[in-house]
MDAnalysis code that builds the backbone (N, CA, C; Angstrom):
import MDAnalysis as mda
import numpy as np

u = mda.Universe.empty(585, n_residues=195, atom_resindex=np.repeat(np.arange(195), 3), trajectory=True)
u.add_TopologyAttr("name", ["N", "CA", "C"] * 195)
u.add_TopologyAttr("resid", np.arange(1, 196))
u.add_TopologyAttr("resname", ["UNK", "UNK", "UNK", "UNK", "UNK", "UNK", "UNK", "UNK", "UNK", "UNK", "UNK", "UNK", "UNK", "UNK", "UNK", "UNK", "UNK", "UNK", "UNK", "UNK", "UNK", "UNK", "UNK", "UNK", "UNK", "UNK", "UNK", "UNK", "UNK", "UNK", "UNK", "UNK", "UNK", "UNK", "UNK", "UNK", "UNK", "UNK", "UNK", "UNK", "UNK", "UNK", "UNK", "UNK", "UNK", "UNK", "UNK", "UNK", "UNK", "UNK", "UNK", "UNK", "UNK", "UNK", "UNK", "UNK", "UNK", "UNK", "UNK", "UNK", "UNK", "UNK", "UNK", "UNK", "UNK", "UNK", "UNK", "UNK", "UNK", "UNK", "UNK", "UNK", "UNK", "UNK", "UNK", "UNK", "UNK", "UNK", "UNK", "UNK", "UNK", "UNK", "UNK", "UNK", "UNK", "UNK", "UNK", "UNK", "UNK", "UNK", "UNK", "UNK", "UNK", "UNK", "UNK", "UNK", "UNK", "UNK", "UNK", "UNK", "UNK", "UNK", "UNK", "UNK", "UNK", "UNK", "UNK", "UNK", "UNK", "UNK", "UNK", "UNK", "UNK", "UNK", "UNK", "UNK", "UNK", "UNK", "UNK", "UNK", "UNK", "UNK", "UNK", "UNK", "UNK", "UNK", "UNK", "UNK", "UNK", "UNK", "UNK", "UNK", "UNK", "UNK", "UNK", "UNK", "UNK", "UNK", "UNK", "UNK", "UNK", "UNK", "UNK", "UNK", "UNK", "UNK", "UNK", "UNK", "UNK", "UNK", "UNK", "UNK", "UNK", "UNK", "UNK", "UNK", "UNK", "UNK", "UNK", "UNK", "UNK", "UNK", "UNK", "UNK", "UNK", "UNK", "UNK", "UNK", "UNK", "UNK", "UNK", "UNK", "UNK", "UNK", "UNK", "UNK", "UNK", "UNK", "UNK", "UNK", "UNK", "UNK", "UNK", "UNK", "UNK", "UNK", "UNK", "UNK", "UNK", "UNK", "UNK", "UNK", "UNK", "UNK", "UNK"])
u.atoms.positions = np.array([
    [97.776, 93.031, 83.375],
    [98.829, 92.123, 82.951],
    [99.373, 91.328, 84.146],
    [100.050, 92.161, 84.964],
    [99.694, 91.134, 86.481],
    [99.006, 91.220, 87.887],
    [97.866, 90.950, 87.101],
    [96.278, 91.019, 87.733],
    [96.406, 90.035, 89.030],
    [97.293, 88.854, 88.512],
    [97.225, 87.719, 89.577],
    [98.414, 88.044, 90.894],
    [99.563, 88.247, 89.998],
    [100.734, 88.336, 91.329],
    [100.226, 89.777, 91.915],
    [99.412, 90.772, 91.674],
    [99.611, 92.241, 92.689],
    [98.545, 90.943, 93.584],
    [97.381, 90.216, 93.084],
    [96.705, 89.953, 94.211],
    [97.213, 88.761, 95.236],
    [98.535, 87.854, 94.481],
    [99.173, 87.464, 95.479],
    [99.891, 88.135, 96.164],
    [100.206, 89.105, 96.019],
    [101.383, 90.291, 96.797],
    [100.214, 90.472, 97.740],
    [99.601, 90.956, 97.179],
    [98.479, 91.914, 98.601],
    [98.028, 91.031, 99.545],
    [97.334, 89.474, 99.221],
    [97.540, 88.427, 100.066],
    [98.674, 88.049, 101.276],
    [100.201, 88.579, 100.329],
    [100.793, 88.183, 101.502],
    [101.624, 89.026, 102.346],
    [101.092, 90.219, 101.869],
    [101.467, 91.432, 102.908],
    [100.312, 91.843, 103.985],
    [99.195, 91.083, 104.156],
    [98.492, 91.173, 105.060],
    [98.770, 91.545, 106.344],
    [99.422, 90.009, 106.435],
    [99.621, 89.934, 107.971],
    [101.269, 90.977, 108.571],
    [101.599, 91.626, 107.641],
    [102.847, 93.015, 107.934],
    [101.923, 94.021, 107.918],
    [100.980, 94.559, 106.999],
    [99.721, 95.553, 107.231],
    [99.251, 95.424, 108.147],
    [98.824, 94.539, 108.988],
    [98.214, 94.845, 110.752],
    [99.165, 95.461, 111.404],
    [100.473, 95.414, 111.132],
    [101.335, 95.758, 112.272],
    [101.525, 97.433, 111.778],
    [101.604, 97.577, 111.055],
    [101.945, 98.987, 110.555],
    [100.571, 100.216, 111.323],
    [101.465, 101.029, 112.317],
    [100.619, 101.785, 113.136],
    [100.218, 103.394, 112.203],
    [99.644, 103.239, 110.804],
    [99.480, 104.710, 110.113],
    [98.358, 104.301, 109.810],
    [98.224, 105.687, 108.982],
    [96.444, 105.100, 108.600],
    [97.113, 105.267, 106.885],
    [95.648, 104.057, 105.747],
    [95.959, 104.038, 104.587],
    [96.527, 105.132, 103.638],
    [95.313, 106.766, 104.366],
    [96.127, 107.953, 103.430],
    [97.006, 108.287, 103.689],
    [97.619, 108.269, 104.888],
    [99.215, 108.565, 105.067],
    [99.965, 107.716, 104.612],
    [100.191, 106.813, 105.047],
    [100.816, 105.708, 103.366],
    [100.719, 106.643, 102.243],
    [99.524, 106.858, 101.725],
    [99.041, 106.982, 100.260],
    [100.172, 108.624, 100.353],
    [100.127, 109.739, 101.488],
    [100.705, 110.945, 101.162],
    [102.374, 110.241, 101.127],
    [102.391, 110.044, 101.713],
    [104.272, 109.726, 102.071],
    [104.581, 108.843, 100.505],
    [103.972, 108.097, 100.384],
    [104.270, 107.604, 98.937],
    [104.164, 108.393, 97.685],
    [103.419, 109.270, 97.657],
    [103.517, 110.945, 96.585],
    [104.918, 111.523, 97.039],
    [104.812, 112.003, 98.394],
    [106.375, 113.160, 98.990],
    [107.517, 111.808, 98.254],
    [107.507, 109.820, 98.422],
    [108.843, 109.445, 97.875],
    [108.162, 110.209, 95.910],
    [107.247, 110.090, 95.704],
    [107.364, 110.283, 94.328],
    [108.082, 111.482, 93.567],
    [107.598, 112.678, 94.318],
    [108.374, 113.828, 94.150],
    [109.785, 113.674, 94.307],
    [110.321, 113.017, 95.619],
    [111.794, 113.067, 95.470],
    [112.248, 112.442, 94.097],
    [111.507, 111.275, 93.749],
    [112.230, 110.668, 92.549],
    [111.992, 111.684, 91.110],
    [110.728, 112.620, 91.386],
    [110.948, 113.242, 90.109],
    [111.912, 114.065, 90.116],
    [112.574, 114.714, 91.374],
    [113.850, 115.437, 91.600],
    [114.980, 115.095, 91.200],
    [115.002, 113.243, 91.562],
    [115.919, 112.249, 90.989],
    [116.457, 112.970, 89.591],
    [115.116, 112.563, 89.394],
    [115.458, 112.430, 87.484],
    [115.546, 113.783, 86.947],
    [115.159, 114.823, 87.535],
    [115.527, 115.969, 86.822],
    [117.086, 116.460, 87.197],
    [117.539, 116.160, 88.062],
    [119.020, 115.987, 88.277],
    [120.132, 114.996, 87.653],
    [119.406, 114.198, 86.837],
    [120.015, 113.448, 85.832],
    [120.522, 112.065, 86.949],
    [119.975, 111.844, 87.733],
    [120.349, 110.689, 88.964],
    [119.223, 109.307, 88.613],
    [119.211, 108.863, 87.315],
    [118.519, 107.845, 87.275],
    [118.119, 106.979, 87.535],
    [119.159, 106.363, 88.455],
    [119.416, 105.290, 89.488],
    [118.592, 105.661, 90.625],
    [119.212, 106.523, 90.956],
    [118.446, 106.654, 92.596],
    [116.932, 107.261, 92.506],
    [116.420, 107.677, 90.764],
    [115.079, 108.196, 90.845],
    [114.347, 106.700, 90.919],
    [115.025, 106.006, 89.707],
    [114.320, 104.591, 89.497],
    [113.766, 103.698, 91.196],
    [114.880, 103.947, 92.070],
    [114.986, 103.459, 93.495],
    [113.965, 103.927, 94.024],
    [113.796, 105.310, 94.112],
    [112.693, 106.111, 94.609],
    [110.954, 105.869, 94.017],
    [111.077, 105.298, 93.040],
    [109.843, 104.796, 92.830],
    [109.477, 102.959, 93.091],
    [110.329, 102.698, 93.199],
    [110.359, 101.351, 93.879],
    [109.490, 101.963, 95.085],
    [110.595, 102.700, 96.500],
    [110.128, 102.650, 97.333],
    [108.537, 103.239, 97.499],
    [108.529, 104.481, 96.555],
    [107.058, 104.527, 96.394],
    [105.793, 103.651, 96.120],
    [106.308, 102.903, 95.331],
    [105.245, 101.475, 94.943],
    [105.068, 100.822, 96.577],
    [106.293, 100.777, 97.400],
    [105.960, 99.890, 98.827],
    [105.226, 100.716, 99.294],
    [105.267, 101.873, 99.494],
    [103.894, 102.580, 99.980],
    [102.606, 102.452, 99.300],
    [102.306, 102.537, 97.895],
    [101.122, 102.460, 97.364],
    [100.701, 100.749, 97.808],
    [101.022, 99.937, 97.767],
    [100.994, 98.462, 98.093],
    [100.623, 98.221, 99.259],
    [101.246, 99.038, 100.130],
    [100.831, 98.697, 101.778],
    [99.521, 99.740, 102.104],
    [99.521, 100.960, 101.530],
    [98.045, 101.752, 101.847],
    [97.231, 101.139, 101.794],
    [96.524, 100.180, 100.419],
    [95.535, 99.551, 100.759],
    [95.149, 98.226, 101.531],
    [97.023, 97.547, 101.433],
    [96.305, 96.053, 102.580],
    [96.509, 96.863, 103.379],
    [96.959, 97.949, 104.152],
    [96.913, 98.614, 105.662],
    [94.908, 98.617, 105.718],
    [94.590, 99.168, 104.553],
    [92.935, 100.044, 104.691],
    [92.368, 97.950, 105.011],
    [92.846, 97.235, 104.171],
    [91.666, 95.647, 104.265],
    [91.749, 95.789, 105.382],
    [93.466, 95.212, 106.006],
    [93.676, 94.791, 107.133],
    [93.015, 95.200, 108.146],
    [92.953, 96.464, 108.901],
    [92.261, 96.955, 109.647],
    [90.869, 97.405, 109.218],
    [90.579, 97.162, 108.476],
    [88.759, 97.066, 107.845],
    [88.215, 99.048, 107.650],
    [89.655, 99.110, 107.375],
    [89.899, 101.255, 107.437],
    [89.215, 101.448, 105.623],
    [88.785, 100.334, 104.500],
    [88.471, 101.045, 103.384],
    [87.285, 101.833, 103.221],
    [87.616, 103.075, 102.957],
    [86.582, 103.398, 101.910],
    [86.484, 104.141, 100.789],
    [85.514, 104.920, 100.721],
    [85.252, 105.349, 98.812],
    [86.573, 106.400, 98.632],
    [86.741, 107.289, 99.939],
    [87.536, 108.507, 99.645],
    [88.793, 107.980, 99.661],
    [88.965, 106.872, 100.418],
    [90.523, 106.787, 100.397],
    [91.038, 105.811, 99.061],
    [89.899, 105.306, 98.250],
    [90.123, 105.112, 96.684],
    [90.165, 106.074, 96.308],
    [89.480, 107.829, 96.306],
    [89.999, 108.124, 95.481],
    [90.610, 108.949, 95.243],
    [91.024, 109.162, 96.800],
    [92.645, 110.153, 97.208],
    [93.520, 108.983, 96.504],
    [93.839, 107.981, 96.888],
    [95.226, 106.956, 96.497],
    [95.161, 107.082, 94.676],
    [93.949, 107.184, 94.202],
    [93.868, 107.447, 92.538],
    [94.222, 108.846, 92.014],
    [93.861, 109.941, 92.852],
    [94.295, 111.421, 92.516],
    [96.065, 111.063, 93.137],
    [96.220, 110.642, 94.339],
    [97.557, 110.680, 94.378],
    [98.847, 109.978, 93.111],
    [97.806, 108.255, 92.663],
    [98.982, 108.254, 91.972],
    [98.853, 108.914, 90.554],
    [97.971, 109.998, 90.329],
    [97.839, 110.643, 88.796],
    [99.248, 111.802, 88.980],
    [99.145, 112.271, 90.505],
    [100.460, 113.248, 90.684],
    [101.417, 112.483, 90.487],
    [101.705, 111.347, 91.141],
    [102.757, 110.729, 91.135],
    [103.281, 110.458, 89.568],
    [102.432, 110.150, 88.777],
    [103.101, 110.153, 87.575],
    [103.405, 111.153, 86.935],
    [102.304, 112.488, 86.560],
    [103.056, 113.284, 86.305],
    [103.932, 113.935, 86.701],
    [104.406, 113.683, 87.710],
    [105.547, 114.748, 88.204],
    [106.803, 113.669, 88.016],
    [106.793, 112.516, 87.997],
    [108.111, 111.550, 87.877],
    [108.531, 112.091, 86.234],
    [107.186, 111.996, 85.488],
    [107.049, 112.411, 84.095],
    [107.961, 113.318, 83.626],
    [107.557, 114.663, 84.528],
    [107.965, 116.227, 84.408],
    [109.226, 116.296, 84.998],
    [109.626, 115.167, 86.283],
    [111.136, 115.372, 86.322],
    [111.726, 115.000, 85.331],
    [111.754, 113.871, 84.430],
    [112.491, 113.549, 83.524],
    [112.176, 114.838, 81.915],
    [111.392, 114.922, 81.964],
    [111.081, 116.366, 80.645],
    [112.343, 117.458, 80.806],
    [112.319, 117.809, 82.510],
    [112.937, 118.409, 83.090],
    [114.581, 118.544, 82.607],
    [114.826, 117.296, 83.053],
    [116.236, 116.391, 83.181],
    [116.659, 116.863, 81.684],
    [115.875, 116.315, 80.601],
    [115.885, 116.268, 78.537],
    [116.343, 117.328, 78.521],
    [115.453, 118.544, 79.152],
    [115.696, 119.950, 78.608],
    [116.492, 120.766, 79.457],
    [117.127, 120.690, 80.269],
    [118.111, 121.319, 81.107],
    [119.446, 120.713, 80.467],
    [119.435, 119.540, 80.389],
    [120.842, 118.724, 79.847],
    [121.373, 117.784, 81.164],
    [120.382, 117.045, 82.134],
    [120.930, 116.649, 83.112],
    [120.791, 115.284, 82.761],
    [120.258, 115.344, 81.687],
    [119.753, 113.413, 81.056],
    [120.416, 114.082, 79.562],
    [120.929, 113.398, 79.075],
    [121.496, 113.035, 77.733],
    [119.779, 113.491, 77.170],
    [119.400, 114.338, 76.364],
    [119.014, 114.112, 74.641],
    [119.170, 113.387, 73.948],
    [117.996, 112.449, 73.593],
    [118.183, 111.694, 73.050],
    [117.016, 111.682, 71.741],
    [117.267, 111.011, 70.590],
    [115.780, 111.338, 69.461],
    [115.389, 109.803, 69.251],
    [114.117, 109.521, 69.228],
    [113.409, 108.458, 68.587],
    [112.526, 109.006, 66.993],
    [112.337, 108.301, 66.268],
    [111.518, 108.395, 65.111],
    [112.139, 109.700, 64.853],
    [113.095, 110.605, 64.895],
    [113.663, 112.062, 64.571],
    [112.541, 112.434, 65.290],
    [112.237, 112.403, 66.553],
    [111.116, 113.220, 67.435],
    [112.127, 112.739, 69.227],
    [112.510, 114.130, 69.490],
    [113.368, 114.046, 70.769],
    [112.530, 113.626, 72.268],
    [113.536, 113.146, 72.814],
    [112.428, 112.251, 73.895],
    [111.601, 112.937, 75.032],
    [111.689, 114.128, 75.114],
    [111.115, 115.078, 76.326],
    [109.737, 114.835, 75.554],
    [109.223, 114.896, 74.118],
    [108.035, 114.931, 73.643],
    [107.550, 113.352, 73.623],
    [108.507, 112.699, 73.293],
    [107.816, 111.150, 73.922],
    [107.178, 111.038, 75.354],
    [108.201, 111.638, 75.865],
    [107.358, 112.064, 77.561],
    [106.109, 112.330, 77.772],
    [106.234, 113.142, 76.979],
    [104.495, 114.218, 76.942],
    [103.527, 113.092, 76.069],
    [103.952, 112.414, 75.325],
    [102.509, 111.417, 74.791],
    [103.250, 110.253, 75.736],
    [104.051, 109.713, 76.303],
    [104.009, 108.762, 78.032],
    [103.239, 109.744, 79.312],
    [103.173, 110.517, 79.125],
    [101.887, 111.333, 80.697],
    [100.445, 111.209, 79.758],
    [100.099, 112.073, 78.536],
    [98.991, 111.212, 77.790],
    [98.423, 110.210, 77.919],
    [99.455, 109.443, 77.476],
    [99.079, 107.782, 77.556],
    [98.480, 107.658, 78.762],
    [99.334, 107.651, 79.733],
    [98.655, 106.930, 80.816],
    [97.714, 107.551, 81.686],
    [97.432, 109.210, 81.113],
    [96.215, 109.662, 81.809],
    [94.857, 108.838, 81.345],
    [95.337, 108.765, 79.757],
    [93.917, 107.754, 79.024],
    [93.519, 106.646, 79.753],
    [94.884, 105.998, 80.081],
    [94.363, 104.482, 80.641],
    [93.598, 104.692, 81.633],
    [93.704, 105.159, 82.716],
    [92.823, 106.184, 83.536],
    [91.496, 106.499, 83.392],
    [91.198, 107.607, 82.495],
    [90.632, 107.761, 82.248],
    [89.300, 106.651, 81.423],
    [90.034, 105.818, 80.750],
    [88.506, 105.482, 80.151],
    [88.276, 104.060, 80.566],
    [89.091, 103.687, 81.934],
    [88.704, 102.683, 82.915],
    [87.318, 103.519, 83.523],
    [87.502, 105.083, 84.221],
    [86.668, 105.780, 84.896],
    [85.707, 105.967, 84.265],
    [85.844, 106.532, 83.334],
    [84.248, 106.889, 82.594],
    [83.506, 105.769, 81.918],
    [84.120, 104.797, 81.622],
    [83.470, 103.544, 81.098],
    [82.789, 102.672, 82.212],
    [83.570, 102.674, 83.487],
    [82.884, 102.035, 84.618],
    [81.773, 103.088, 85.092],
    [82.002, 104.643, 85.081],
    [80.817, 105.653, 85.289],
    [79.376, 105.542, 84.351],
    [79.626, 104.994, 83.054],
    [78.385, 104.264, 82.423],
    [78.336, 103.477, 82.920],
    [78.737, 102.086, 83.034],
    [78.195, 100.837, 83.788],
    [79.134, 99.805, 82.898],
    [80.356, 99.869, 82.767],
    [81.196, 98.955, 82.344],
    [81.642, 98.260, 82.919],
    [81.579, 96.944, 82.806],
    [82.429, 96.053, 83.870],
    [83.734, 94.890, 83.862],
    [84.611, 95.290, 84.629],
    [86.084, 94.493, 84.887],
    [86.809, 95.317, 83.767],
    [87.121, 96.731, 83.764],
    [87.870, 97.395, 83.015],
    [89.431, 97.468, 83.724],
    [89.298, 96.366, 84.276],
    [91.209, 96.416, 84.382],
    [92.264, 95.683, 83.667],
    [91.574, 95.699, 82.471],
    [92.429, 95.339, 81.407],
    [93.190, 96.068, 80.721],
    [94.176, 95.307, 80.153],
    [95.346, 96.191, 79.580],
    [96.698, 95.863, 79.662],
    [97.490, 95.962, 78.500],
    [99.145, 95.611, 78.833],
    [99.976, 96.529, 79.607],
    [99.384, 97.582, 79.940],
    [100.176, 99.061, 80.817],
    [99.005, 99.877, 81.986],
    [99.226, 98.745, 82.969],
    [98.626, 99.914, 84.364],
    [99.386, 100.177, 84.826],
    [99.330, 100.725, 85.731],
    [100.295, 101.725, 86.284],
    [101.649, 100.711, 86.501],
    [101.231, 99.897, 87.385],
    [102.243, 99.088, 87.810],
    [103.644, 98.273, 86.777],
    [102.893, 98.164, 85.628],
    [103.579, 98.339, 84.450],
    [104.248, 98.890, 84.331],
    [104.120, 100.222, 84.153],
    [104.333, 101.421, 83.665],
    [105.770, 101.667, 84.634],
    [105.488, 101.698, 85.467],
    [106.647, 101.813, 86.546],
    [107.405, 100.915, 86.411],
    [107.131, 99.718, 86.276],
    [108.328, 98.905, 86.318],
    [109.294, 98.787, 84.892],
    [108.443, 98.748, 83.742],
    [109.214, 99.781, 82.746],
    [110.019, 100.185, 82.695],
    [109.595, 102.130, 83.581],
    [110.501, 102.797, 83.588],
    [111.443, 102.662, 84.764],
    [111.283, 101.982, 85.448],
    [112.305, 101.852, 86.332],
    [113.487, 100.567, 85.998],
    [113.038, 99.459, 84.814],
    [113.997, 99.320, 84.449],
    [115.264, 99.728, 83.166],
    [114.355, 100.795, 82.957],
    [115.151, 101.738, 81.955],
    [115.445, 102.458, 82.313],
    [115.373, 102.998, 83.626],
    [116.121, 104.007, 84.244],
    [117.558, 103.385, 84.665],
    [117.531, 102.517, 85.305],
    [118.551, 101.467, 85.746],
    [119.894, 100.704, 85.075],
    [118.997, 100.676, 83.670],
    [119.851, 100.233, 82.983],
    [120.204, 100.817, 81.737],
    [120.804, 101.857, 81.832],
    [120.679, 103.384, 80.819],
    [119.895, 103.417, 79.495],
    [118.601, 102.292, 79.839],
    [117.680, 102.262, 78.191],
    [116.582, 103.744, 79.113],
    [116.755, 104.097, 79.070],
    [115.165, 105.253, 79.568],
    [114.464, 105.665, 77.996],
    [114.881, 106.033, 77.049],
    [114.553, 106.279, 75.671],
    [113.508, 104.790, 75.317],
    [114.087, 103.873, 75.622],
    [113.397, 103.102, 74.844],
    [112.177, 103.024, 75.886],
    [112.411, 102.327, 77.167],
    [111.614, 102.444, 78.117],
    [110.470, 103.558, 77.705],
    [110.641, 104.334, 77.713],
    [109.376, 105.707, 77.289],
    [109.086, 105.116, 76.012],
    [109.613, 104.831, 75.461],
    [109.178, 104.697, 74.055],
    [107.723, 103.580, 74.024],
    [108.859, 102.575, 75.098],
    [107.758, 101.440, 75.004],
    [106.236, 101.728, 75.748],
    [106.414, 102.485, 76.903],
    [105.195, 103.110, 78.122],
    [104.278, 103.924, 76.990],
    [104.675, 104.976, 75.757],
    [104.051, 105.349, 75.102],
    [102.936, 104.258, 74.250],
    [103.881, 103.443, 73.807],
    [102.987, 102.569, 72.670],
    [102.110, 101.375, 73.619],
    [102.441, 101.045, 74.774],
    [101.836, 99.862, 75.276],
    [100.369, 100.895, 76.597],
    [100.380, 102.288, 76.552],
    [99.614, 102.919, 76.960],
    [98.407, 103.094, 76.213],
    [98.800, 103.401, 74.951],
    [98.021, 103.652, 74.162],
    [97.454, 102.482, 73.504],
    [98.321, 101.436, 73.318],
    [97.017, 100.186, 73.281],
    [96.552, 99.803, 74.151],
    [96.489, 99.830, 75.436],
    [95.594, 99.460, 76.504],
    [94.449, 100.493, 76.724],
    [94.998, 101.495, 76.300],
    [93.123, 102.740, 75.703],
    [92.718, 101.899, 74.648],
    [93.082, 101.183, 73.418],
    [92.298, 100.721, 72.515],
    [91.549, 99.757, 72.973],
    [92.532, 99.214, 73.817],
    [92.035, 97.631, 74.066],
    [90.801, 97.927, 75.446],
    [90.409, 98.959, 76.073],
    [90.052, 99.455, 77.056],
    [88.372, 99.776, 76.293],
    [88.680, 100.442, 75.368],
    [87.626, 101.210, 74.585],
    [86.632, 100.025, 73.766],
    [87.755, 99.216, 73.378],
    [87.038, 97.940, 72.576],
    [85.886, 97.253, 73.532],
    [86.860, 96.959, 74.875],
    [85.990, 96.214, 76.368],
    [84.800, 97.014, 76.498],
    [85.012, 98.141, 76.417],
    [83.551, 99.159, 76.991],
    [82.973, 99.041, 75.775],
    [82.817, 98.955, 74.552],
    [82.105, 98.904, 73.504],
    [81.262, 97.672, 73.552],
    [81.876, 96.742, 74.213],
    [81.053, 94.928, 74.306],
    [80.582, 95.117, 75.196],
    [80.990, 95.423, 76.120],
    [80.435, 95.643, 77.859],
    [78.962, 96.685, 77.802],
    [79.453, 97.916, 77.217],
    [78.211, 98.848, 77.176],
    [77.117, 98.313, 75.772],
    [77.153, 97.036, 75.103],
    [76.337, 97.283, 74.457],
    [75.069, 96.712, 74.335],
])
């Protein structure tokens, strides 16, 4: 969905990625350790400052890889440490907020008469799928599977503006349904692509 501005972003954080003296997976770890704090955020019922905490995490996931162009540091493993890292990163932002529902540090709240800690659990679903059948569809030989109304980057910004602005219910609500059509719409691509 914005296929074009991450690649103008990454364009123009180039020339700040040379200067940055780490290497891409340390970026990539330090941006998991902000993720955890924010799932701490949110299981403490601190929505604000979890939502913040994944901001700053996104500046780490963003700069790991123009750090890896910039200095000509890419390769296969450090795609797919930064991909295992951000699968933690979501579930655990996920599981802080489940957390938060069922302790009582986030308001309870119900959609469809189905309470939102279980919307949670089909929002970590969801977006393991999207994931997932980008990987195994490109592991047959599918090609340009980065389609979809909810990648990650989505997904986060979402919930981080429903964290912010006391919608988080709907926010999940919406990460659920716009996850799960980007598996349809994912599955449809590999069906034309693989055939």
């Amino acid at each position: 969905m914005f296929s074009e501005l991450k690649s103008n972003i990454r364009v123009s954080i180039l020339p700040l990625a040379k200067r940055i003296p780490m290497s891409p997976n340390s970026l990539t770890l330090i941006g998991l350790l902000v993720s955890v704090y924010a799932a701490i955020q949110f299981a403490r019922g601190f929505l604000v400052s979890g939502a913040l905490m994944i901001l700053l995490s996104g500046l780490f996931d963003a700069f790991d890889g123009a750090v890896a162009r910039a200095n000509g540091s890419s390769s296969a493993f450090g795609a797919v440490f930064d991909s295992v890292c951000d699968r933690y990163a979501d579930a655990l932002i996920f599981a802080g907020i489940i957390y938060g529902l069922i302790a009582g540090s986030i308001p309870q709240m119900y959609i469809l008469s189905t309470p939102l800690w279980l919307w949670t659990v089909i929002a970590i679903i969801g977006s393991y799928l999207v994931s997932y059948t980008r990987s195994r569809a490109e592991a047959m030989g599918a090609r340009e599977m980065d389609i979809g109304i909810a990648e990650r980057p989505e997904r986060m910004l979402i919930l981080i503006a429903g964290a912010m602005t006391g919608m988080l219910g709907a926010s999940i609500f919406i990460i659920v349904v716009f996850t799960h059509v980007t598996v349809v719409q994912r599955l449809i691509h590999a069906r034309k692509s693989l055939a």
